[in-house]
VOPAGU-2260 file (C-alpha; in pm, 1 decimal, decimal comma):
REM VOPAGU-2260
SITE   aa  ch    i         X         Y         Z
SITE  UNK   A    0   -7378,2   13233,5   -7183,3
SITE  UNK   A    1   -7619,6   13529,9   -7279,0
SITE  UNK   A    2   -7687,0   13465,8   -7624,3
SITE  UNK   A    3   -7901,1   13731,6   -7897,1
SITE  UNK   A    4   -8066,5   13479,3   -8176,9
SITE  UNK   A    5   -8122,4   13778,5   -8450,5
SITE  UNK   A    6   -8296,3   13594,0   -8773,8
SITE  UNK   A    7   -8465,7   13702,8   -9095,2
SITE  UNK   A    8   -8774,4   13537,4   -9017,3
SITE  UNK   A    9   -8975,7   13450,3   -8673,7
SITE  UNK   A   10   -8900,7   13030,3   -8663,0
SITE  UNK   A   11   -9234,5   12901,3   -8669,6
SITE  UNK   A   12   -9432,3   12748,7   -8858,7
SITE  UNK   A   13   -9106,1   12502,3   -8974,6
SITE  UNK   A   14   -9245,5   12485,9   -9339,3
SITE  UNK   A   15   -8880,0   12608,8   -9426,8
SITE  UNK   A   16   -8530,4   12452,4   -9365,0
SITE  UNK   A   17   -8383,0   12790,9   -9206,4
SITE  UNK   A   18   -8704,0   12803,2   -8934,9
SITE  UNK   A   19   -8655,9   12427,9   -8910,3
SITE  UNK   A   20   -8250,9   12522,9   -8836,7
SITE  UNK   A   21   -8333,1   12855,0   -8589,4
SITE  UNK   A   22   -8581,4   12655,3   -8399,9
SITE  UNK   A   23   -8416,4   12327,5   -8280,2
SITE  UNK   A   24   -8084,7   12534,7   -8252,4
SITE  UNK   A   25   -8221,9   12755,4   -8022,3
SITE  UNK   A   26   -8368,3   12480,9   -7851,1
SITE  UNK   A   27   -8071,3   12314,3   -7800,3
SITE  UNK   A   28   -7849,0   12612,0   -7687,1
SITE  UNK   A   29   -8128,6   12720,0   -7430,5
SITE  UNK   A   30   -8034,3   12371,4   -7257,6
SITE  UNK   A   31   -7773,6   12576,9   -7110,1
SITE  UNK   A   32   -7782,2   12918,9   -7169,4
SITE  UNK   A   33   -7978,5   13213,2   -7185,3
SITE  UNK   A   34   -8127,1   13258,7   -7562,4
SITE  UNK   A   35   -8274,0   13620,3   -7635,6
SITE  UNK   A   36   -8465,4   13612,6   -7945,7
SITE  UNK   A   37   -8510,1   13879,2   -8218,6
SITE  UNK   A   38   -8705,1   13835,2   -8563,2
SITE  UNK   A   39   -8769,9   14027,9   -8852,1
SITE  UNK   A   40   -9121,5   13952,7   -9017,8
SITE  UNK   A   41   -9231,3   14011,2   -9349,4
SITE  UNK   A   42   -9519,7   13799,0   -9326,4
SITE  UNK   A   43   -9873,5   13948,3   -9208,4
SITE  UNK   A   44  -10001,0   13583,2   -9218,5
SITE  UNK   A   45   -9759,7   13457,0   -8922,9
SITE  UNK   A   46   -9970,2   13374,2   -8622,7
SITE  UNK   A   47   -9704,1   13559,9   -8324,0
SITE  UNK   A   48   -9924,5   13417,4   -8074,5
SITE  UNK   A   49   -9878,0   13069,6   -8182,1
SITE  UNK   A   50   -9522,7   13091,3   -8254,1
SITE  UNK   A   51   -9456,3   13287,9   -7950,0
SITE  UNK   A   52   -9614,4   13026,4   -7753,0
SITE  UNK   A   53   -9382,9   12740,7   -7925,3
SITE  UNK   A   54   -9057,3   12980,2   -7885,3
SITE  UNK   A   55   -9122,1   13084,5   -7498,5
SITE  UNK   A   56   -9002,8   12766,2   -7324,3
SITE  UNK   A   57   -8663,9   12808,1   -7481,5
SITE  UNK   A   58   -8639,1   13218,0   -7481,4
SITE  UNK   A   59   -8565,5   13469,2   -7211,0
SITE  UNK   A   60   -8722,3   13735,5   -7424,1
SITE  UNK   A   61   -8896,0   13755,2   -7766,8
SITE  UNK   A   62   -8877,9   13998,3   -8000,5
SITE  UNK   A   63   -9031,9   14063,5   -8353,6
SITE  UNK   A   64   -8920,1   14322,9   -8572,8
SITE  UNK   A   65   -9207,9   14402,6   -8916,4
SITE  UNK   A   66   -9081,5   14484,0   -9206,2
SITE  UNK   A   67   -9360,4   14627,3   -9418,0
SITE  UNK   A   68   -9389,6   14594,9   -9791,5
SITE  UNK   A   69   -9332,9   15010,6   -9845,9
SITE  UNK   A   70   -8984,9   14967,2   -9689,9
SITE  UNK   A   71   -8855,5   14667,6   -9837,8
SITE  UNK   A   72   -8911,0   14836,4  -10194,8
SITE  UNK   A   73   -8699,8   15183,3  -10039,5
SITE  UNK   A   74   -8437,5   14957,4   -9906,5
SITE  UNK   A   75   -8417,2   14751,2  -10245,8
SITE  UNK   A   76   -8381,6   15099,0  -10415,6
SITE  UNK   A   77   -8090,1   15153,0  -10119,2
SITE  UNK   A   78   -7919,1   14854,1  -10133,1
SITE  UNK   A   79   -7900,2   14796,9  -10557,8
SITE  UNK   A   80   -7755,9   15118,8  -10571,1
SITE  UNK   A   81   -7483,1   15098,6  -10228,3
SITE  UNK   A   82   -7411,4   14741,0  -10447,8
SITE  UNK   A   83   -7509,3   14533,6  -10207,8
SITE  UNK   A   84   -7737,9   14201,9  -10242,4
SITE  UNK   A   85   -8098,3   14207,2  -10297,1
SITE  UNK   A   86   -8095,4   13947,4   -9995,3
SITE  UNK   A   87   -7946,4   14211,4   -9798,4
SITE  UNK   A   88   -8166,9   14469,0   -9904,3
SITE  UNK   A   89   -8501,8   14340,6   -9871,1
SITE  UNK   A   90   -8437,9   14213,7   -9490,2
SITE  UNK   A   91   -8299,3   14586,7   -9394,8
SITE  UNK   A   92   -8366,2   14927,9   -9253,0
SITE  UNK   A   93   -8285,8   15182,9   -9012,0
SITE  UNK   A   94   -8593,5   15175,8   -8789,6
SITE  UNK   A   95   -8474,2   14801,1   -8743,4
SITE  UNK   A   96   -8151,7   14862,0   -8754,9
SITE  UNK   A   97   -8210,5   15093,8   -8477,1
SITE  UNK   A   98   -8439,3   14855,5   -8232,7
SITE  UNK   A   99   -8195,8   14595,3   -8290,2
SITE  UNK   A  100   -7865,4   14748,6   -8154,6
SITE  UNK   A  101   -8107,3   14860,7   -7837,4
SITE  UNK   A  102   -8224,3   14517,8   -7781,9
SITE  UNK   A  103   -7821,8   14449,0   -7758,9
SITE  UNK   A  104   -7763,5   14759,2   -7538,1
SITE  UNK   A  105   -8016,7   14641,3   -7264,2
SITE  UNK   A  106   -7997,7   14226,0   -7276,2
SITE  UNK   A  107   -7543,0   14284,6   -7270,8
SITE  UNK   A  108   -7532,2   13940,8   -7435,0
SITE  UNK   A  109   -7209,2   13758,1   -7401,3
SITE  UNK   A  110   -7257,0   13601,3   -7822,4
SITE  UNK   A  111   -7466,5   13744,6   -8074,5
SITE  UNK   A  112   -7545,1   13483,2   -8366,5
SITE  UNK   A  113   -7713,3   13611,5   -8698,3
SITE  UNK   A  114   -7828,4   13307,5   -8906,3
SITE  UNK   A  115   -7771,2   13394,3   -9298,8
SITE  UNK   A  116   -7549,5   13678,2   -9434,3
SITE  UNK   A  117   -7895,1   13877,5   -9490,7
SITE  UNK   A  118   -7885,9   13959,6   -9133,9
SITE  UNK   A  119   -7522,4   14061,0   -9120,7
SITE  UNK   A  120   -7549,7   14446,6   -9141,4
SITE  UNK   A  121   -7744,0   14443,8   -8797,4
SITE  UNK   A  122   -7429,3   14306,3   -8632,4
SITE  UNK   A  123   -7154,8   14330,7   -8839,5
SITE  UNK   A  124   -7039,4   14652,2   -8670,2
SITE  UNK   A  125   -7182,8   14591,4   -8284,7
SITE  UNK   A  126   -6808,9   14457,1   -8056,9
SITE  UNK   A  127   -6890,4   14192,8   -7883,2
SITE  UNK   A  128   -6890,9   13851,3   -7995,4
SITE  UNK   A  129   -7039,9   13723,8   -8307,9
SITE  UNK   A  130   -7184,9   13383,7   -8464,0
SITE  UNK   A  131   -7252,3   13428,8   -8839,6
SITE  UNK   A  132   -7440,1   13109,9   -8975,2
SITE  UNK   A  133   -7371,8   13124,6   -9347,2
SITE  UNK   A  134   -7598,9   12817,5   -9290,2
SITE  UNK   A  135   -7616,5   12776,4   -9698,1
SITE  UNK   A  136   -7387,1   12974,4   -9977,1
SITE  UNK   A  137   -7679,2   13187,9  -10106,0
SITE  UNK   A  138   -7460,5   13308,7  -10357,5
SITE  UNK   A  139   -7426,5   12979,2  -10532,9
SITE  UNK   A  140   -7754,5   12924,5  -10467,3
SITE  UNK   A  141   -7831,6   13216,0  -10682,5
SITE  UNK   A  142   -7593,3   13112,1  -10969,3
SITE  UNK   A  143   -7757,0   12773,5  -10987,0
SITE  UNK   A  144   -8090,7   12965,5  -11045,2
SITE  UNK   A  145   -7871,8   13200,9  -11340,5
SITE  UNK   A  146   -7786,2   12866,5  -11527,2
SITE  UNK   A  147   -8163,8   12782,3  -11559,7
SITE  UNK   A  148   -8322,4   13096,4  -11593,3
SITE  UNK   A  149   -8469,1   13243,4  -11873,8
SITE  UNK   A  150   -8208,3   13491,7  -12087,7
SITE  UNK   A  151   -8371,2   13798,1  -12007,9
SITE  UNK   A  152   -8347,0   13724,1  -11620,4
SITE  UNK   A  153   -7993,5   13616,8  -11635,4
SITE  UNK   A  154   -7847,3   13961,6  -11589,4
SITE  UNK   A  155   -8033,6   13953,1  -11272,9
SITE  UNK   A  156   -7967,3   13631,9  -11114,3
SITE  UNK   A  157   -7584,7   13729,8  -11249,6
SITE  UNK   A  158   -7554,3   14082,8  -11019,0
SITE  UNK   A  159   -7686,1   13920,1  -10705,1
SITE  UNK   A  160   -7434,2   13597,2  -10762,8
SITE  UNK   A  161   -7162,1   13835,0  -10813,3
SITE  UNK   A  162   -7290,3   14077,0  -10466,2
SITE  UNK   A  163   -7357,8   13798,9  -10234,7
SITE  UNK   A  164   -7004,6   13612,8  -10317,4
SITE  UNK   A  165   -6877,7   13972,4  -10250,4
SITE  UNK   A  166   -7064,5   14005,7   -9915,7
SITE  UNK   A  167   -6991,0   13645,1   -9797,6
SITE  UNK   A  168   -6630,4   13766,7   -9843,5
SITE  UNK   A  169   -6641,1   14065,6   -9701,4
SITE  UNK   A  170   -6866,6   13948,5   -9365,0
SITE  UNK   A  171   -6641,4   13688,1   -9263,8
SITE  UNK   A  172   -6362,4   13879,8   -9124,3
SITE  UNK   A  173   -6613,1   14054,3   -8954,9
SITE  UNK   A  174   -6713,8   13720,5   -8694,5
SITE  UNK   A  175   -6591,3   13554,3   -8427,9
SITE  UNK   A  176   -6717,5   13198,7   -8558,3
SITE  UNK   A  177   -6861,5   13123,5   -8878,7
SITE  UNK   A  178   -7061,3   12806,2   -8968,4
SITE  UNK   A  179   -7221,2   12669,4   -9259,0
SITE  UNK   A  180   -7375,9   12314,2   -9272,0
SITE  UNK   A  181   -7171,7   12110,8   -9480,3
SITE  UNK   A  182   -6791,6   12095,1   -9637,3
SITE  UNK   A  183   -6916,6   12114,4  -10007,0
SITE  UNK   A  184   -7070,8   12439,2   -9913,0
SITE  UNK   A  185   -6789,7   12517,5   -9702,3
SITE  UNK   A  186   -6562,1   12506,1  -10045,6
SITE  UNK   A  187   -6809,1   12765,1  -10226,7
SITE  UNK   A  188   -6753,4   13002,7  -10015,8
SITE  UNK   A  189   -6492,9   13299,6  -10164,2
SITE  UNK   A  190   -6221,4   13343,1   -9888,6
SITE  UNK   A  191   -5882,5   13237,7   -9835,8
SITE  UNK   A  192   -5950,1   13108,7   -9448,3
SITE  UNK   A  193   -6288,6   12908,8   -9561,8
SITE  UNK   A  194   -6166,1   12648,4   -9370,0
SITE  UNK   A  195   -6185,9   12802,3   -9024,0
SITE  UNK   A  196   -6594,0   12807,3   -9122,0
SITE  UNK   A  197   -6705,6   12519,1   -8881,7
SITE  UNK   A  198   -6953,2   12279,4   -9020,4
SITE  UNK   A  199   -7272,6   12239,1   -8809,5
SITE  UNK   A  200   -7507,8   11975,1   -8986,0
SITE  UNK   A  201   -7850,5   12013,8   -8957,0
SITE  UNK   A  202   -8046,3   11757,5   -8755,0
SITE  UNK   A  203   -8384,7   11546,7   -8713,7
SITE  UNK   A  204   -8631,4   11499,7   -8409,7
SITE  UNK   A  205   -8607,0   11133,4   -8382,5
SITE  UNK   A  206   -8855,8   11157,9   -8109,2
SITE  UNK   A  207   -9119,3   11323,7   -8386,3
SITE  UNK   A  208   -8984,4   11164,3   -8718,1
SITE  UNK   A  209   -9052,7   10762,7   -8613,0
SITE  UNK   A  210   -9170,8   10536,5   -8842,8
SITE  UNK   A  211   -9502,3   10360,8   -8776,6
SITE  UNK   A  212   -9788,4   10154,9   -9028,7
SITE  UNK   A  213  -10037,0   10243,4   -9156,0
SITE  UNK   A  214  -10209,0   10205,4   -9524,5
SITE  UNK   A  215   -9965,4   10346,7   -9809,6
SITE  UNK   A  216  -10145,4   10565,8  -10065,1
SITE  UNK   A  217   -9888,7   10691,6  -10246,8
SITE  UNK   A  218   -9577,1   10523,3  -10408,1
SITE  UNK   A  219   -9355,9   10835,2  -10421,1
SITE  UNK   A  220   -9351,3   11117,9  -10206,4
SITE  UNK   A  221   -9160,9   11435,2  -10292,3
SITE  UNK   A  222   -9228,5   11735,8  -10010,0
SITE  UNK   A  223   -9058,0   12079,4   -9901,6
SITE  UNK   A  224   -9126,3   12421,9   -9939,4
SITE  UNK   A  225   -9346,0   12472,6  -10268,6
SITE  UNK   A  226   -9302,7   12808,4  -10333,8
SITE  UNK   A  227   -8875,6   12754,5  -10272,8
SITE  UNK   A  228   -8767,0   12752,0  -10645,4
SITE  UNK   A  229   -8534,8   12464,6  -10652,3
SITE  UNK   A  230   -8820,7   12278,0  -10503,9
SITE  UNK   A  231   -9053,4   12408,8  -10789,6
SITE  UNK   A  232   -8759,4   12325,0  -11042,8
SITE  UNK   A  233   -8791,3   11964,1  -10892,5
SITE  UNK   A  234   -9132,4   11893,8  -10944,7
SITE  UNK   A  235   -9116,3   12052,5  -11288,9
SITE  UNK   A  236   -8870,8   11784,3  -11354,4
SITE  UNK   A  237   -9041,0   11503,2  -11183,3
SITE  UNK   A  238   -9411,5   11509,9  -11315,8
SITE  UNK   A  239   -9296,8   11592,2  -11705,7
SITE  UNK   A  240   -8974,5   11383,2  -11697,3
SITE  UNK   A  241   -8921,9   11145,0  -11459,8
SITE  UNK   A  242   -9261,5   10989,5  -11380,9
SITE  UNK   A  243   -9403,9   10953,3  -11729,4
SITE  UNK   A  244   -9108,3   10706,1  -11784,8
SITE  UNK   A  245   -9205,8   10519,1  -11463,0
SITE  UNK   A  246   -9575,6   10528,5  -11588,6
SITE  UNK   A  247   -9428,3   10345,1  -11896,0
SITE  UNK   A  248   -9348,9   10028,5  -11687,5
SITE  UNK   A  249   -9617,9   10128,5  -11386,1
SITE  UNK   A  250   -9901,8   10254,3  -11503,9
SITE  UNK   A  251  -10089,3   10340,5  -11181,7
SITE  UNK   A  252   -9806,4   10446,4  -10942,1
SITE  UNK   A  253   -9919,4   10748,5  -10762,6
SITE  UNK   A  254   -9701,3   11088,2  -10652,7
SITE  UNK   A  255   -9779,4   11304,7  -10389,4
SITE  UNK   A  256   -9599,3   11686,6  -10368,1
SITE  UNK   A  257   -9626,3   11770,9   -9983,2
SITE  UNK   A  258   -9538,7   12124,0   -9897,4
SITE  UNK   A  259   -9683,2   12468,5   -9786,4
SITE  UNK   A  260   -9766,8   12736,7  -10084,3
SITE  UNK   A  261   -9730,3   12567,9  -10413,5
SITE  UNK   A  262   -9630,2   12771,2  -10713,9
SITE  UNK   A  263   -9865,0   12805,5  -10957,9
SITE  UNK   A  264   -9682,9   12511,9  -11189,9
SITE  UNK   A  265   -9660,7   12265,9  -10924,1
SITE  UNK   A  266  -10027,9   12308,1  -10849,6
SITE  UNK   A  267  -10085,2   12279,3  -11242,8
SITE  UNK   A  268   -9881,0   11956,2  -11247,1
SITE  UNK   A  269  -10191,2   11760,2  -11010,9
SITE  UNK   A  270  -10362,6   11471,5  -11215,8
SITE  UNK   A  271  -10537,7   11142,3  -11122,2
SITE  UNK   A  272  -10176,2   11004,4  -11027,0
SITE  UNK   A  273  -10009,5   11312,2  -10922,9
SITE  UNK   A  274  -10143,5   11473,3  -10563,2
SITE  UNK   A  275  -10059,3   11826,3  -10457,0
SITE  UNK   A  276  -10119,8   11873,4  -10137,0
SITE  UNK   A  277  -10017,5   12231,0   -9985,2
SITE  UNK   A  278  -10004,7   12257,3   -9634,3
SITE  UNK   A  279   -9994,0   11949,8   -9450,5
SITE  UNK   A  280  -10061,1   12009,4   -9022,2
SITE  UNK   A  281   -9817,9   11682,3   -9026,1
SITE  UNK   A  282   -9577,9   11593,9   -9255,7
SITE  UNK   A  283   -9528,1   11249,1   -9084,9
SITE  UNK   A  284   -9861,2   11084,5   -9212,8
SITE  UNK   A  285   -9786,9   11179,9   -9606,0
SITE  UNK   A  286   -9461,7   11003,6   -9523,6
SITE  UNK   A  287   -9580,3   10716,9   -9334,8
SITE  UNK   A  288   -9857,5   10662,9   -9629,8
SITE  UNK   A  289   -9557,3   10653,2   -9906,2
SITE  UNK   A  290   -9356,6   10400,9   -9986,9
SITE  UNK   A  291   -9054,9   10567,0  -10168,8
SITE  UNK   A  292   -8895,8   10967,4  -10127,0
SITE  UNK   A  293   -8753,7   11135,0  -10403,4
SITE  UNK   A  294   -8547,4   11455,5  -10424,2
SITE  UNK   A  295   -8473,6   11512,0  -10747,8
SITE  UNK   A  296   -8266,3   11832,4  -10668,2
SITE  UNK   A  297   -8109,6   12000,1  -10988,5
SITE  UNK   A  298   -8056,9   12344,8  -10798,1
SITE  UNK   A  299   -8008,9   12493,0  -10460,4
SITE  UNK   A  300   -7720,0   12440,3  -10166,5
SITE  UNK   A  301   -7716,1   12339,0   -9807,6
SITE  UNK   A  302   -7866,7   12015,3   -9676,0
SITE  UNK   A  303   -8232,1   11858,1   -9783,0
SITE  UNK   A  304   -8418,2   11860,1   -9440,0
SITE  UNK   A  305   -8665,2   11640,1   -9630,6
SITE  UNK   A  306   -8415,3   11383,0   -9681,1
SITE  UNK   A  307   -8300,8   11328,4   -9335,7
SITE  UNK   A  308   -8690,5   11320,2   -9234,8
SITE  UNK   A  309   -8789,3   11059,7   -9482,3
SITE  UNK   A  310   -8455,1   10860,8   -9341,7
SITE  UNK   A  311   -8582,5   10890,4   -8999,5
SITE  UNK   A  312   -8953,8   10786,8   -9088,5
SITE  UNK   A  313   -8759,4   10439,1   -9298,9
SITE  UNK   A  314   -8844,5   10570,2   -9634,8
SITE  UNK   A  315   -8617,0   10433,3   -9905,0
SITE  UNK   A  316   -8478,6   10744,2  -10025,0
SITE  UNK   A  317   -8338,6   10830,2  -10442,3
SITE  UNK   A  318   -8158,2   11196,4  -10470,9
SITE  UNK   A  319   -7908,3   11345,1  -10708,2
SITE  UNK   A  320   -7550,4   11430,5  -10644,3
SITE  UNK   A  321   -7627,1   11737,0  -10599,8
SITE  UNK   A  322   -7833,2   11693,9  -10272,2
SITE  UNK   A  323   -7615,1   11387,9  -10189,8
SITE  UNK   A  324   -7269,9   11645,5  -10173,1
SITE  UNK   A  325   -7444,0   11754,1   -9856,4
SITE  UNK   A  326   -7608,8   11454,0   -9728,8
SITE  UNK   A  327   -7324,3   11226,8   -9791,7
SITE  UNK   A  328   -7496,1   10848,1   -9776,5
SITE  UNK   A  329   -7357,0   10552,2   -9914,2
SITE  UNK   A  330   -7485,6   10515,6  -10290,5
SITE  UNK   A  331   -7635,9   10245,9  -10363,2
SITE  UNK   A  332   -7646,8   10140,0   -9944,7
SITE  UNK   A  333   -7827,4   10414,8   -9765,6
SITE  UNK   A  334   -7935,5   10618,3  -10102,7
SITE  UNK   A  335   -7986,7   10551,6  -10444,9
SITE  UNK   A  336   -7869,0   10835,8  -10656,2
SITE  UNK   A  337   -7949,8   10955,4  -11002,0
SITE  UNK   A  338   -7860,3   11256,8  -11226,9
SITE  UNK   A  339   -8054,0   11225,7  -11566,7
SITE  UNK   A  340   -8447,3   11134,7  -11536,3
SITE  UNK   A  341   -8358,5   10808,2  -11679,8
SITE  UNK   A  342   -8154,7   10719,7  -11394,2
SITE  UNK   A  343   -8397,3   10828,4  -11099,9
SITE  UNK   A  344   -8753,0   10667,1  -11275,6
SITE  UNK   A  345   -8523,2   10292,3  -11315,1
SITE  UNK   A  346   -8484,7   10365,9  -10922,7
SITE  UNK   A  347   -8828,0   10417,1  -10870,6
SITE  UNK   A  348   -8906,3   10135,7  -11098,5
SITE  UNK   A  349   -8672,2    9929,6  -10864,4
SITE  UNK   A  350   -8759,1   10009,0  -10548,2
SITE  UNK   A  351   -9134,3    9941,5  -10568,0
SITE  UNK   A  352   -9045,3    9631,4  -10804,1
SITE  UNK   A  353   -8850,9    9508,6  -10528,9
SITE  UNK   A  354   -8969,8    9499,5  -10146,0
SITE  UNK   A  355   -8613,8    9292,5  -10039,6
SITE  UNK   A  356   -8448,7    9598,7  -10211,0
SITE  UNK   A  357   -8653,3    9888,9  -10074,7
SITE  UNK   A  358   -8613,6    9756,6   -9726,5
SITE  UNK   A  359   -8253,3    9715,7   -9727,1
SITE  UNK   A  360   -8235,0   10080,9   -9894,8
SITE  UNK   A  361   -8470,6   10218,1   -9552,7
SITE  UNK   A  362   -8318,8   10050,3   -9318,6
SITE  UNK   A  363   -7973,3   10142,6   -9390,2
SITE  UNK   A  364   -8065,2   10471,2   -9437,1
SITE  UNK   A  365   -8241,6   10529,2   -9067,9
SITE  UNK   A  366   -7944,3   10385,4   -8951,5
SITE  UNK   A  367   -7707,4   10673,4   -9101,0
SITE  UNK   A  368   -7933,4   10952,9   -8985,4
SITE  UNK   A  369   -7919,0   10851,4   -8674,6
SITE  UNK   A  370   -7567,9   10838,7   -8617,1
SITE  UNK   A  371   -7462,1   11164,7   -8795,5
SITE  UNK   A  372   -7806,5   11384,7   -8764,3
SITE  UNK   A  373   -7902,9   11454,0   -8394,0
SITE  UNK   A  374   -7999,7   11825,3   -8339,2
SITE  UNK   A  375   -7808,1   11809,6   -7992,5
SITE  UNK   A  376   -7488,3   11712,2   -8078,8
SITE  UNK   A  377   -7469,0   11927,0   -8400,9
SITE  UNK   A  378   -7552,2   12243,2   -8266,2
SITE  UNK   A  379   -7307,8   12150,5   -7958,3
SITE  UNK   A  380   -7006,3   12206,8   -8217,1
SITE  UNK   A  381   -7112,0   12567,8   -8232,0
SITE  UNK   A  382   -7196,0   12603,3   -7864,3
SITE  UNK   A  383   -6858,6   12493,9   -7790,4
SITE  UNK   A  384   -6670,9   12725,5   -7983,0
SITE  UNK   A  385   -6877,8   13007,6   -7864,5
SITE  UNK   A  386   -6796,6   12927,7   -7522,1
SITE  UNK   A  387   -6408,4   12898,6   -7626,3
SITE  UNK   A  388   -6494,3   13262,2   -7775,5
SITE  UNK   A  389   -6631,8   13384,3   -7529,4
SITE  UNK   A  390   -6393,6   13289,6   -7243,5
SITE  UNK   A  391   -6093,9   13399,5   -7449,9
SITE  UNK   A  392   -6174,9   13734,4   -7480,2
């Protein structure tokens, strides 16, 4: 097949769990077809040369698409009052718009796939085969956000809950396949056929993600995006409510935050035990220096990449249900899971009071990640049914 890749950011760096997604899907699908790549770009600070360098081997052509700063405040203007979502909004425009549906004139793909509903209006109205990755349901996402938010930004977070559960309804008549990446998501999502969505789990590089020694300097590890709020939300609740209650019983344990662009109040939550990193050029050493992951996920949807990294690298791993709905491990097996800050520091407490336990916890763990997670055979569930699309026509 002929496939157009249109997403709502170029795929590289993978400091983000949609690049992370784009990337090792199209890698996979270029095993055996022809991948044609368009981006969007909001970003000035994206090196293209870099990324186009890391994309080439698995694209026929590359395209990126800026978005400057002056449009995305027009098209907000456009979008709040055609009542559509902000996310919908802020990633369009004509001139785009435009380029886009000539990239798709000249390449004649056989499949078009948009990853998110934010890059739906590009392709909602081109006839020829579509992919729509709902990947997450951004709308719930955004309602999660509502419950915690302050009262004067409710109204907000309210409007573009109620607008993207519209849109997700409204776009999903409008594909051929739709795919999300797990059934609890799958559930959220406002339409009477949501089970014809096809779930398409995200994956790990077993290859990159191995396990190996070397000396451990931190006893918890907790890393993602910094500036993603559910991550911020996280660490909020981990340095003033979990950890001092592990500091009760441990007095020296150390945390390190790992992830690219920290909010200002995860940066303001470093101290002599707590480590904020930023950027790290490889995630793999702050995990293989840990001895224990955390999620401690209280908002947010979709699958913790994080997770099934730390899993692969034979970190014992502690989440909420929340992130567990996704994950699905074996409480208590391959995860230990907590919901009150209580519940996750006695974890912590027991998994660095307890080598036999923490062991048992890893092991089990790598095990189930690498029997359900492989990037391959996930994103072979979609290239199957676009196939099946495509040859029914």
């Amino acid at each position: 097949m002929k496939i157009f890749v249109l997403l709502s950011r170029i795929p590289w760096p993978l400091e983000k769990g949609d690049k992370l997604r784009a990337f090792n899907q199209i890698k996979s699908l270029a095993a055996n077809n022809e991948v044609h790549l368009c981006a969007l770009n909001d970003d000035k600070s994206v090196n293209k040369e870099d990324a186009t360098r890391q994309l080439k081997p698995y694209c026929k052509s590359i395209t990126y698409i800026d978005i400057t700063k002056l449009q995305i405040v027009y098209n907000l203007g456009i979008a709040f009052l055609k009542g559509l979502p902000i996310q919908c909004g802020y990633f369009y425009n004509k001139s785009a718009h435009k380029q886009i549906h000539a990239l798709i004139q000249s390449i004649q793909p056989d499949m078009l796939f948009g990853q998110f509903v934010r890059v739906a209006p590009y392709l909602e109205q081109e006839e020829i085969k579509k992919t729509l990755d709902y990947q997450d349901v951004l709308s719930y996402g955004m309602k999660r956000r509502m419950d915690k938010a302050s009262w004067f930004k409710r109204p907000i977070f309210n409007m573009e809950f109620r607008r993207l559960q519209r849109y997700e309804h409204h776009v999903f008549d409008k594909f051929d396949i739709k795919t999300i990446i797990c059934d609890s998501d799958r559930q959220l999502i406002d339409h009477e056929k949501r089970q014809e969505i096809l779930i398409v789990p995200n994956g790990v590089d077993f290859e990159h993600f191995t396990p190996y020694e070397t000396t451990k300097k931190y006893d918890i590890i907790f890393s993602g995006n910094m500036a993603y709020p559910p991550n911020v939300d996280a660490v909020d609740f981990l340095a003033k409510e979990i950890m001092p209650l592990v500091w009760k019983q441990i007095p020296t344990a150390k945390l390190c935050i790992a992830g690219a662009t920290p909010a200002p109040s995860v940066k303001n939550a470093a101290n002599e035990n707590i480590t904020v990193t930023g950027w790290v050029d490889d995630m793999r050493d702050m995990y293989a220096q840990s001895k224990i992951f955390i999620a401690p996920m209280r908002m947010g949807t979709g699958l913790q990449n994080k997770l099934l990294e730390a899993m692969s690298m034979n970190l014992p791993c502690i989440t909420t249900n929340l992130a567990n709905g996704s994950l699905q491990a074996t409480p208590n097996t391959e995860i230990l899971i907590g919901n009150t800050a209580n519940e996750l520091a006695n974890h912590i407490i027991s998994l660095l009071s307890n080598n036999d336990t923490a062991t048992t916890i890893a092991n089990n763990g790598n095990k189930f990640v690498h029997s359900n997670y492989e990037w391959n055979s996930t994103t072979n569930i979609m290239e199957s049914a676009m196939k099946q699309s495509v040859e029914n026509k």
